[in-house]
C-alpha positions as CSV (number, residue, x, y, z in Angstrom):
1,X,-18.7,-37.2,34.5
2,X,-21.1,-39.5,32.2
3,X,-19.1,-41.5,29.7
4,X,-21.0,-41.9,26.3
5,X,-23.0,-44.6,25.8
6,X,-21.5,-45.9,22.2
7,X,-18.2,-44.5,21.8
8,X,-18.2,-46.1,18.2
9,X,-21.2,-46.4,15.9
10,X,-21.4,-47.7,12.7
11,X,-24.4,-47.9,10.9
12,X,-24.7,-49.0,7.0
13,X,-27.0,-47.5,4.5
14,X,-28.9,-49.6,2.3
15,X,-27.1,-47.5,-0.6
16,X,-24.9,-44.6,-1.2
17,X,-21.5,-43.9,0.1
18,X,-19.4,-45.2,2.8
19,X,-20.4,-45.7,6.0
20,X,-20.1,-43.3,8.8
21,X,-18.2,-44.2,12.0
22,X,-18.8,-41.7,14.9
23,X,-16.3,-42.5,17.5
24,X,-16.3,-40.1,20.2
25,X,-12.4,-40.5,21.4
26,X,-11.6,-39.0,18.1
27,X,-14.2,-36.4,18.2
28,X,-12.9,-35.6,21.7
29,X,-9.5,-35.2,20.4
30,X,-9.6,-33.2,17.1
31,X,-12.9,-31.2,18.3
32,X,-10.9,-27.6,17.5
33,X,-12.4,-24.5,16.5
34,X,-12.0,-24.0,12.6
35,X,-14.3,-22.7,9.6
36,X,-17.2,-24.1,7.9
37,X,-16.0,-23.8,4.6
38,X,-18.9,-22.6,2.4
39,X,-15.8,-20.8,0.8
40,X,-12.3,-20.4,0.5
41,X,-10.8,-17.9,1.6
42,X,-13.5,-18.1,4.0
43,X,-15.5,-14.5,4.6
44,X,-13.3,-13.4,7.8
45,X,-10.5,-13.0,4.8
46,X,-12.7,-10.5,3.1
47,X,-11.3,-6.8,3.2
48,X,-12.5,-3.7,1.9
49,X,-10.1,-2.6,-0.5
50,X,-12.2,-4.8,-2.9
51,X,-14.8,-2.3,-3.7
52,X,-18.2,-1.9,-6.0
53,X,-16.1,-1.5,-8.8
54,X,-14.1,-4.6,-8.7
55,X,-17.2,-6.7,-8.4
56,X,-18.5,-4.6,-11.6
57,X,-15.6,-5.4,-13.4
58,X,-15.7,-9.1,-12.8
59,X,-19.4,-9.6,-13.9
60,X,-18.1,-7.6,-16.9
61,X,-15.6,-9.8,-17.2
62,X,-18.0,-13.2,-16.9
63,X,-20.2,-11.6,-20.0
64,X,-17.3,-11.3,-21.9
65,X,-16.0,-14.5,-21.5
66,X,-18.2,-16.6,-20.2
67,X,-21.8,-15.7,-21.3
68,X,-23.7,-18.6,-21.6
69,X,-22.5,-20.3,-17.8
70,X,-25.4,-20.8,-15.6
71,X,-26.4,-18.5,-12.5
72,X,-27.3,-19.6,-9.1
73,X,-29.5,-16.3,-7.1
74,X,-29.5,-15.9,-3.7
75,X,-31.9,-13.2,-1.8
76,X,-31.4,-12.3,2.0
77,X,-34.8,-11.3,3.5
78,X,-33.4,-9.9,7.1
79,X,-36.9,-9.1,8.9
80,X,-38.3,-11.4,11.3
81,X,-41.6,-11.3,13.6
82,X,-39.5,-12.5,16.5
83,X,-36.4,-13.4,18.0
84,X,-34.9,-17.2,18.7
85,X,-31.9,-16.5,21.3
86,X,-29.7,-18.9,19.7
87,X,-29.9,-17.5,15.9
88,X,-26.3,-16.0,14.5
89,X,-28.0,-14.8,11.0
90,X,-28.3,-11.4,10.3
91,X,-31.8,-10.0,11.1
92,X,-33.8,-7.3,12.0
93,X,-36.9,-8.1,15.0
94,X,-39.5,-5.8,13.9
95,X,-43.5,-6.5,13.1
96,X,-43.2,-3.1,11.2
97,X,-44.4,-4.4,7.5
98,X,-43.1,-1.0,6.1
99,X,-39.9,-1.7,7.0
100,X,-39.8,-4.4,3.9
101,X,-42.2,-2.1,1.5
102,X,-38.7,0.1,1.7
103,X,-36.3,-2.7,1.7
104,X,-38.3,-4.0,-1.3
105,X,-37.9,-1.6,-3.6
106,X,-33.9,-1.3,-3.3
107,X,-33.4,-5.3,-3.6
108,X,-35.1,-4.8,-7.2
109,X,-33.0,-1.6,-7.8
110,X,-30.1,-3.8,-7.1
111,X,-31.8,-6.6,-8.9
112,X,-32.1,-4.3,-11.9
113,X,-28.3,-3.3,-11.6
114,X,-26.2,-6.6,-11.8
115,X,-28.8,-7.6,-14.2
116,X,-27.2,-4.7,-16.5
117,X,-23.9,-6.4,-16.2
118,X,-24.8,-10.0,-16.6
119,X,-25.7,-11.7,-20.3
120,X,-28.6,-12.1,-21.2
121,X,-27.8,-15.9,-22.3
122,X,-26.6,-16.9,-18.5
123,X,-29.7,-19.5,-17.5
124,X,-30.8,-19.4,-13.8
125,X,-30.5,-22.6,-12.4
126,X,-30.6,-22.1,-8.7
127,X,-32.7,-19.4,-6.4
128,X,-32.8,-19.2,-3.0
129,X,-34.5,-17.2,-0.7
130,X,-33.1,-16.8,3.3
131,X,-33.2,-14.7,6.3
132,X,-34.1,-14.0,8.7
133,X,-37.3,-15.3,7.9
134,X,-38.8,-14.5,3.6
135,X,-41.9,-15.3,4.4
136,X,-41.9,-12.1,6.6
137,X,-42.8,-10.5,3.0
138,X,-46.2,-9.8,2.1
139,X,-47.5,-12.0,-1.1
140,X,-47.4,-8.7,-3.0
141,X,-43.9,-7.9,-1.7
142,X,-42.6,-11.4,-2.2
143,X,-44.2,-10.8,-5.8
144,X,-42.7,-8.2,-6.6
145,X,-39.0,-9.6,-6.5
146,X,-39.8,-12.6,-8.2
147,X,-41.3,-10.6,-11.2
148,X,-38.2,-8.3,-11.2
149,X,-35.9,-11.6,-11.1
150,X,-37.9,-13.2,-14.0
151,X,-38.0,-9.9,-16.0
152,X,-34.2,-9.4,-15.9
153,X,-32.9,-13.0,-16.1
154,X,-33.7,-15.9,-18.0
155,X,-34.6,-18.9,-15.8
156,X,-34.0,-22.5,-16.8
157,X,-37.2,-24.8,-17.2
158,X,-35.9,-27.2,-14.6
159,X,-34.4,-24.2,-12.1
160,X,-34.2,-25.2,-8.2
161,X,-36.0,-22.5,-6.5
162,X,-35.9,-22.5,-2.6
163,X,-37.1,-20.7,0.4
164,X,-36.6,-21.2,4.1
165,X,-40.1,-21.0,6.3
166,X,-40.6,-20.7,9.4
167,X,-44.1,-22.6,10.4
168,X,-45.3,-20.6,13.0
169,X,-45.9,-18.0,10.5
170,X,-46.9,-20.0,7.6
171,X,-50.5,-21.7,6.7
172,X,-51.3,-24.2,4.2
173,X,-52.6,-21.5,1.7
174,X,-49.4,-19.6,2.0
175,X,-47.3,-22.7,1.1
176,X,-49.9,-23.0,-2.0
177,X,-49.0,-19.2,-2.9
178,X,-45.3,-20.4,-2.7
179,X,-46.2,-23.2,-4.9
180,X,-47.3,-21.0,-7.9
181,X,-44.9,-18.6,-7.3
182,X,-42.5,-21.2,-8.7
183,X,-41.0,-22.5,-5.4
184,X,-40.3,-25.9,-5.6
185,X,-38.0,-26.8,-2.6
186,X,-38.8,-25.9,1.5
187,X,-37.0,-25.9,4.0
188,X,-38.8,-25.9,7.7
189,X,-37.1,-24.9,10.7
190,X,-38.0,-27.1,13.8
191,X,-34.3,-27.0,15.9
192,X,-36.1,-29.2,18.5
193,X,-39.3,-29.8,19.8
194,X,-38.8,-30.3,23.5
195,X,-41.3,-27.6,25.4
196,X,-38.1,-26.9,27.5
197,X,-35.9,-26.4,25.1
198,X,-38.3,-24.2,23.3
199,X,-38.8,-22.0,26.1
200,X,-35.0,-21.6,26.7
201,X,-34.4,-20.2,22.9
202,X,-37.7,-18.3,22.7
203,X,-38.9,-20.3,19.8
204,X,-42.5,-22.8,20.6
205,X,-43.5,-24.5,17.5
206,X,-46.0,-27.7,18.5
207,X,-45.4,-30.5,15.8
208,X,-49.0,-30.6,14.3
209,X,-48.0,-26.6,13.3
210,X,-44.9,-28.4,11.7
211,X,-46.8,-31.3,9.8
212,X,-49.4,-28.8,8.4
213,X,-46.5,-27.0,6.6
214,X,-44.6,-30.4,5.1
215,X,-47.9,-31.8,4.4
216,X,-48.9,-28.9,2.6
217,X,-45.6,-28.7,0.9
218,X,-46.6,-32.0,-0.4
219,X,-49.9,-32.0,-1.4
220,X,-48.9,-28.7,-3.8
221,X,-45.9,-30.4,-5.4
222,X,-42.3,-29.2,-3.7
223,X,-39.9,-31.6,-4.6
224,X,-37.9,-31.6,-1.4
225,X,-38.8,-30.8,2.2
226,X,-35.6,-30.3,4.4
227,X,-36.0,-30.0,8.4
228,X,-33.3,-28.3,10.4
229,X,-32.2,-29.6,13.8
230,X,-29.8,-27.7,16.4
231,X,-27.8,-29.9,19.0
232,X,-26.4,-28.8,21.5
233,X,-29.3,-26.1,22.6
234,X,-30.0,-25.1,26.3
235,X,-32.2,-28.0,28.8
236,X,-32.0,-30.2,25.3
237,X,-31.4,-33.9,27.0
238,X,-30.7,-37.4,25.0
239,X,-34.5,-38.2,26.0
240,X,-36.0,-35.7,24.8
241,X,-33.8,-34.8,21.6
242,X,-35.4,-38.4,20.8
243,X,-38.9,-37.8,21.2
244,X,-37.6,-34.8,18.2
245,X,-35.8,-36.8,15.9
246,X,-38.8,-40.0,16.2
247,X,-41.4,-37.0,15.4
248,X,-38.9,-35.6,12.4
249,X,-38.4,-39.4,10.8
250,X,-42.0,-39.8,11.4
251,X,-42.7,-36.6,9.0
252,X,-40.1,-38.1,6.8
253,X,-38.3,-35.2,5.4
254,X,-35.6,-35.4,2.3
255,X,-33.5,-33.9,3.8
256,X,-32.4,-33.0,7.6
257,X,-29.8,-30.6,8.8
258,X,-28.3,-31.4,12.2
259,X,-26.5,-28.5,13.1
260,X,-24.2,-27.7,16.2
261,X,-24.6,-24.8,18.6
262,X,-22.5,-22.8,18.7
263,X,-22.5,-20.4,21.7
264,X,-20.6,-17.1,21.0
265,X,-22.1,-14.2,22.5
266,X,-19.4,-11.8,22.4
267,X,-20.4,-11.7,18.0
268,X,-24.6,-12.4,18.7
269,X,-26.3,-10.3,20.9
270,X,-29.5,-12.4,20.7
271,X,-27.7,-15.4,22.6
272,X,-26.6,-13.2,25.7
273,X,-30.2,-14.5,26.7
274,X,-29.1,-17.7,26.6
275,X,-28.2,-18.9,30.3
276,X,-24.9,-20.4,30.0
277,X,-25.3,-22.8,32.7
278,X,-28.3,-24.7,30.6
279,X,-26.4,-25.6,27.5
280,X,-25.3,-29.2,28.2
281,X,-22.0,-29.8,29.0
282,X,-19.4,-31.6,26.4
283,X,-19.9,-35.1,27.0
284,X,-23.7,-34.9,26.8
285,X,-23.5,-32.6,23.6
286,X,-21.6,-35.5,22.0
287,X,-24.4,-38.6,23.4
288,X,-27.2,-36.2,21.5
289,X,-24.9,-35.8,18.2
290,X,-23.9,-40.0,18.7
291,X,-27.8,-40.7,19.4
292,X,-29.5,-38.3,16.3
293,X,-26.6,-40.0,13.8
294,X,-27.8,-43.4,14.6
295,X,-31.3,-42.6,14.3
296,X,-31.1,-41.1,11.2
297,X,-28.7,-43.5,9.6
298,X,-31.5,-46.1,10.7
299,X,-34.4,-44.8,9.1
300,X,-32.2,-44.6,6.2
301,X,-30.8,-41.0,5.4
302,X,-27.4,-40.8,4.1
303,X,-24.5,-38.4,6.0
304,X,-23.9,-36.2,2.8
305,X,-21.2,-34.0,4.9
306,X,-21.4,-31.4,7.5
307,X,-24.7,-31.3,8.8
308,X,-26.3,-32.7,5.9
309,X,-28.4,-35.9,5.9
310,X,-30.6,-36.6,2.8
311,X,-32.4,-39.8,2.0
312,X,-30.6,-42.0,-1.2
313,X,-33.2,-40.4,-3.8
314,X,-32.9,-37.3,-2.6
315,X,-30.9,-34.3,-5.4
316,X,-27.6,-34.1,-2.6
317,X,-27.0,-37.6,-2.4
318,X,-27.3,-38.5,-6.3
319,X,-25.0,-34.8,-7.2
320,X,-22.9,-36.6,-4.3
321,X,-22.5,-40.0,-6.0
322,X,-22.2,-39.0,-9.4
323,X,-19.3,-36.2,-7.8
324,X,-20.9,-33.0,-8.4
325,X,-22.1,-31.9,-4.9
326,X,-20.4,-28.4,-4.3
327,X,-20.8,-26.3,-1.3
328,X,-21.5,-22.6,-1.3
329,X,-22.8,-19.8,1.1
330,X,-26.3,-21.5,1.4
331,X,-24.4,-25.1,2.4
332,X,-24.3,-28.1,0.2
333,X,-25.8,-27.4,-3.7
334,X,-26.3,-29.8,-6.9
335,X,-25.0,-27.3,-8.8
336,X,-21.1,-27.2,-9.3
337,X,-21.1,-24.8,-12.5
338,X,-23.1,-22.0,-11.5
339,X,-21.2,-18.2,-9.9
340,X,-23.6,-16.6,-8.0
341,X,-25.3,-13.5,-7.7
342,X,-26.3,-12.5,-4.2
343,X,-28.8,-9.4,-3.4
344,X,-30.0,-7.9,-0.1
345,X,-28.2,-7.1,2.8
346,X,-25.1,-9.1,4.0
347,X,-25.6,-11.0,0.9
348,X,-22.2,-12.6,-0.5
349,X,-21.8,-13.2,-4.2
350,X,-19.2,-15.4,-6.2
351,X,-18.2,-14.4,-9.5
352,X,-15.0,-16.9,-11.2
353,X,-12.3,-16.1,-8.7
354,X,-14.2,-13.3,-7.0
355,X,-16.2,-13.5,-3.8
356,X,-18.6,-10.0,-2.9
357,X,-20.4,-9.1,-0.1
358,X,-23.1,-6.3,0.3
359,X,-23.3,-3.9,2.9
360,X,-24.6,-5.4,6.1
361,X,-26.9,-2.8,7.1
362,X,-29.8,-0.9,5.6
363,X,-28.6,2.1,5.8
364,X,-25.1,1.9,4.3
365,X,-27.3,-0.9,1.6
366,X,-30.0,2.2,1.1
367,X,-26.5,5.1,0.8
368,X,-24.8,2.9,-2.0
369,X,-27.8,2.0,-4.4
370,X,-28.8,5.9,-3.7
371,X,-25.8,7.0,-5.0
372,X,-25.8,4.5,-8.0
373,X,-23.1,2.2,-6.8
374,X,-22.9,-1.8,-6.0
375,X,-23.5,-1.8,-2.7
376,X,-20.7,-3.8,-2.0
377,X,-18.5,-3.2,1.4
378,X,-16.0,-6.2,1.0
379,X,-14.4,-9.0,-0.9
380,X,-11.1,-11.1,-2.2
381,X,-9.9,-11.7,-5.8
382,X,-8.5,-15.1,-5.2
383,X,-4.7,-15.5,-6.2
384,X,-3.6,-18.5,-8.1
385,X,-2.7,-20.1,-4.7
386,X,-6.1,-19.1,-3.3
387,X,-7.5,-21.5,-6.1
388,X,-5.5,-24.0,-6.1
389,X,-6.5,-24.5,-2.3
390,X,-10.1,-23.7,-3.0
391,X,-10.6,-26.9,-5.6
392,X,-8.6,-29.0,-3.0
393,X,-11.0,-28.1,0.4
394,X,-14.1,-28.1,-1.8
395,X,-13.6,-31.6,-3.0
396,X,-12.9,-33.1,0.1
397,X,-15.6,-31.0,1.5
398,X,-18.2,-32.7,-1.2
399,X,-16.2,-36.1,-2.2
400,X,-14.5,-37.0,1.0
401,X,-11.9,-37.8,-1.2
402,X,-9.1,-36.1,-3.4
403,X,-8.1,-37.1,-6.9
404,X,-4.3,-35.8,-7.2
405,X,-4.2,-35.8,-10.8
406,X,-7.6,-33.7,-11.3
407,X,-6.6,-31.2,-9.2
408,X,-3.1,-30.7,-11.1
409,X,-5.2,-30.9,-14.2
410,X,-7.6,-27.7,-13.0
411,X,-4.5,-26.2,-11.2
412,X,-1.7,-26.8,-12.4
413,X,0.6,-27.6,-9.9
414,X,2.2,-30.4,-8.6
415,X,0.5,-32.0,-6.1
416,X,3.2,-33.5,-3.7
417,X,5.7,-30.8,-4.2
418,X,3.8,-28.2,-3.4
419,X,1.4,-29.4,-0.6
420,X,4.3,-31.1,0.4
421,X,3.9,-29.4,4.1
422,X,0.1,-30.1,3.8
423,X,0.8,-33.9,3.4
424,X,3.6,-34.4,6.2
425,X,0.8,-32.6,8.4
426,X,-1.7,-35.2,6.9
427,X,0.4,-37.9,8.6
428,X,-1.1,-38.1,12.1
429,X,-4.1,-38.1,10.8
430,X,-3.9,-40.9,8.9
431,X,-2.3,-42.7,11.8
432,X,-5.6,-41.6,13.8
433,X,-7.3,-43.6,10.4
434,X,-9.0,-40.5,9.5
435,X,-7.7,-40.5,6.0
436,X,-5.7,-42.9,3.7
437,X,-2.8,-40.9,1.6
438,X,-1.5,-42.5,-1.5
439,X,0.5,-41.8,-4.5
440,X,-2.4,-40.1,-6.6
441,X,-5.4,-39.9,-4.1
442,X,-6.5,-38.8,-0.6
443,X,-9.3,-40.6,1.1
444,X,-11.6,-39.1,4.3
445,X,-12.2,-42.4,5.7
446,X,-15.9,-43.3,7.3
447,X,-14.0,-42.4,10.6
448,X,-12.9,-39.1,9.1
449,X,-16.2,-38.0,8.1
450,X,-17.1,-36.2,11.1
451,X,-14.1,-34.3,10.7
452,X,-13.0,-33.4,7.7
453,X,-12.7,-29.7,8.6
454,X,-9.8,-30.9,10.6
455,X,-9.2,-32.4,7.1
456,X,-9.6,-29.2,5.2
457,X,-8.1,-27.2,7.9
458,X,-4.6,-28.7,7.2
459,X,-4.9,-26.9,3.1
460,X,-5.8,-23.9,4.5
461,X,-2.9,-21.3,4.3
462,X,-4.8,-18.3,5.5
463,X,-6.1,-20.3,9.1
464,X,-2.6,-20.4,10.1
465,X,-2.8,-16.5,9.5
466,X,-5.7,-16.0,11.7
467,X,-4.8,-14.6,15.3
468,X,-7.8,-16.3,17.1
469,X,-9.4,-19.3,16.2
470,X,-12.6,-18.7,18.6
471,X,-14.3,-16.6,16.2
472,X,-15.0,-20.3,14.6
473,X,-17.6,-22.5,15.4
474,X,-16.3,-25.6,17.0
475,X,-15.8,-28.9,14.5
476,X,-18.1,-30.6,16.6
């Protein structure tokens, strides 16, 4: 078998945090199957004894005592044109426009229904759009929900508004109709743009198709331009992942998102047309990941955490240096303060200590909002434990780093004596140098960084619940 090329790389940003160090023998060892975190408990915890009603009652709840907090929007657009084998989002292939004229209409019913519970003081600071693939919508269509979110919430002047594209299907006027819509942030999926590899997932998207849309997302004023990358696809190769990653840092994005594969095709039907035998093996997997980190720590972008590269000037890595990056069900966000409200199908929602998810597919979604209910399926009230461990992952999730005393301030409890199990499990991990453990703080070192699920893993109380640890992506 091929041994990796640099089994330790450092590279050191001109500014910003740490630096990272990938060293593949410790990748190799912890590189376990566990969550992603976007949430604890994390969704697979979700049950549906937590109905429409609870969620009612806790955006009740949030006007009552909480009126003036800011709001985050999220809305799930399921319908795209085609289908790339190794997607896992929930979607519906269709080039049936009438499909969304329907679908439409019942995300502003639902729209018009939380809005009901919410106050009318709550700014919106955050909206994102994702799929699937939004831009599936018509103009009209896509006008339409933006007028119904505008009517029944009051948006902040300086609100993040975001939307996921998909360049094949997008022009340079399109991005302009975005523009005065009120989008400010894109973000343009490439995954890789080896001919081969494009082929194998049923996705080809030349680079001057990908240009047009960033260069258009400039020219009418977006203030970030993200690019996402896959590793780990089928016939991707070191060789040609670079050719990718020179034509990506060449288009100089804000931000890039390097995610994993992760092959499970007993949960997505779409990747059963994946030949199993053209994903690369292990060892090669990790060269690409080694190989895309260096580049990109190079041409100066800064590993925010999972996946997440952003350039110094960039909204992720400021929020990260001034400790106010947060993660939520759309990934890293600037905004730590905001619950958030979540429409469309599949859609999850987080209210205080309450996480809600919608019905996952249109007809159950059509059958609630008919009969004038949430269409909510499932959900958790988090206990006082739940939170306690939610504040703990979510700051070394965003921080790589742990301040002891404020999380017994938000919490509560006493650190050491009651994560005393949690900290004796630390221990070979801070032999490893992963993390540094003191009296009053726990550090994710530059080693660590690439792990720190493994990190978060060990505070998780409802993993050691689950029965099968497969249904997770791997750490790596």
């Amino acid at each position: 078998m091929e041994t990796v090329t640099k089994p330790v790389t450092t590279v050191t940003p001109t500014r910003g945090p740490a630096p990272l160090v990938f060293d593949a023998d410790l990748v190799r060892k912890y590189d376990g199957f566990g969550p992603r975190y976007t949430s604890y408990p994390t969704a697979d915890r979700f049950h549906a004894r937590f109905t429409g009603a609870d969620y009612r009652e806790s955006l009740l709840r949030r006007t009552r005592e909480r009126p003036t907090q800011p709001l985050s929007l999220y809305v799930h657009v399921p319908f795209c044109n085609t289908i790339c084998y190794y997607c896992g989002c929930n979607k519906i292939v269709t080039n049936n426009q009438s499909h969304a004229t329907r679908y439409v209409e019942y995300v502003i019913r639902e729209i018009e229904r939380v809005a009901a519970l919410v106050s009318p003081a709550a700014p919106v600071s955050q909206l994102h759009f994702g799929g699937g693939t939004p831009t599936f919508l018509t103009p009209d269509q896509m006008s339409a929900i933006m007028n119904a979110l505008h009517r029944d919430f009051r948006f902040a002047d300086d609100t993040e508004t975001s939307i996921e594209v998909d360049p094949r299907k997008v022009d340079r006027e399109r991005v302009r109709f975005l523009a005065d819509l009120g989008f400010n942030r894109i973000s343009v999926g490439v995954q890789d743009f080896d001919p081969d590899v494009q082929i194998a997932v049923n996705r080809i998207q030349s680079e001057e198709v990908t240009r047009a849309v960033i260069d258009a997302a400039r020219e009418f004023g977006f203030l970030s331009v993200n690019v996402d990358l896959i590793y780990g696809l089928p016939r991707q190769t070191q060789a040609g992942f670079a050719r990718t990653l020179a034509k990506v840092v060449n288009a100089s994005p804000d931000r890039i998102a390097l995610y994993s594969y992760a092959h499970l095709p007993h949960l997505f039907k779409s990747q059963k047309q994946i030949v199993p035998e053209e994903l690369p093996a292990p060892e090669a997997k990790l060269q690409i990941l080694a190989l895309a980190i260096d580049t990109l720590a190079r041409a100066g972008y800064l590993y925010i955490g999972m996946d997440h590269f952003a350039k110094p000037h960039d909204e992720l890595a400021i929020a990260q240096r001034q400790g106010k990056l947060h993660r939520n069900f759309q990934g890293y966000s600037t905004r730590p303060d905001c619950d958030l409200l979540a429409f469309g199908i599949s859609a999850i929602g987080k209210v205080g200590n309450v996480y809600a998810q919608n019905a996952k597919t249109l007809d159950e979604y059509y059958a609630r909002l008919d009969a004038d209910e949430l269409p909510i399926v499932r959900g958790i009230a988090l206990d006082a434990d739940d939170e306690a461990r939610r504040t703990t992952i979510q700051r070394l999730m965003c921080d790589f780093a742990l301040d002891l005393d404020a999380v017994e301030a938000a919490t509560g409890i006493d650190f050491h004596d009651y994560f005393a199990p949690e900290l004796e499990a630390l221990e070979p991990l801070a032999a490893d140098g992963l993390v540094e453990v003191s009296e009053d703080s726990i550090v994710v070192t530059p080693r660590g960084r690439m792990l720190v699920r493994n990190v978060a893993m060990l505070f998780d109380k409802r993993l050691r619940e689950a029965k099968e640890m497969r249904r997770y992506s791997r750490v790596i």
